[in-house]
C-alpha positions in Angstrom: 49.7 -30.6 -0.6 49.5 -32.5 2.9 46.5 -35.0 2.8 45.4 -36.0 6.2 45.6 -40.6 6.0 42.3 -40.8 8.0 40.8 -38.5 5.1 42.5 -40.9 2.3 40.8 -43.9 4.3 37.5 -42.7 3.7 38.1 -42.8 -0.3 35.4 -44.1 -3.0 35.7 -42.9 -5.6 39.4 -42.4 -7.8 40.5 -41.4 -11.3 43.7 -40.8 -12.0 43.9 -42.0 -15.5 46.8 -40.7 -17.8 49.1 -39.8 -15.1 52.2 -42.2 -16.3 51.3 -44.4 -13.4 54.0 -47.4 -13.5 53.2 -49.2 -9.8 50.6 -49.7 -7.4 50.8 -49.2 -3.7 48.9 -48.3 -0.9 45.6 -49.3 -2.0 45.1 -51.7 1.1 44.6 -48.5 3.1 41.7 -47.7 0.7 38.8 -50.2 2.9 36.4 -47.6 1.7 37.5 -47.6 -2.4 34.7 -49.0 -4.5 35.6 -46.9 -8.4 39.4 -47.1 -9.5 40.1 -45.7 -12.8 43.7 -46.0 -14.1 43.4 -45.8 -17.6 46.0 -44.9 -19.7 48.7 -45.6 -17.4 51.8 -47.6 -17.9 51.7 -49.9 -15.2 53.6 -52.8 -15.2 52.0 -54.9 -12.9 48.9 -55.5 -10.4 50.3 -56.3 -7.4 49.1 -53.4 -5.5 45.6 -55.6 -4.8 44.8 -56.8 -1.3 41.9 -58.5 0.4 41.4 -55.3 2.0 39.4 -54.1 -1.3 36.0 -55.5 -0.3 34.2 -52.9 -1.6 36.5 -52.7 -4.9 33.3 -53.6 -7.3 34.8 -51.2 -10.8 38.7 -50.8 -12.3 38.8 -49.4 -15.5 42.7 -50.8 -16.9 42.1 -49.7 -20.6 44.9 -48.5 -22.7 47.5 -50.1 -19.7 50.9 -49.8 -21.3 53.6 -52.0 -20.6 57.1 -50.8 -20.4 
């Protein structure tokens, strides 16, 4: 499925928890994002953050695996 990037710009809300997750990227298209959910993932790292996320205000890590 073909997702439109001016459509995924206007994001606010995401959950994708347990989907074996392992790196980050993109987010600092997300201007918009203000929920992330990513439990029970295993990734290995955080630096998918940017100082684009200004309106970032809940993650929910729990349960993130290391591999």
């Amino acid at each position: 499925m073909f997702i439109q990037s001016s459509i995924i710009q206007l994001l606010y809300f995401c959950i994708q928890a347990a989907n074996q997750i392992t790196k980050i990227e993109g987010l600092d298209q997300l201007e918009h994002l203000s929920t992330l959910h990513l439990r029970d993932n295993q990734i290995e790292n955080l630096d998918g953050f940017t100082e684009s996320l200004k309106n970032l205000q809940y993650i929910n890590l729990r349960y993130r695996f290391y591999t």
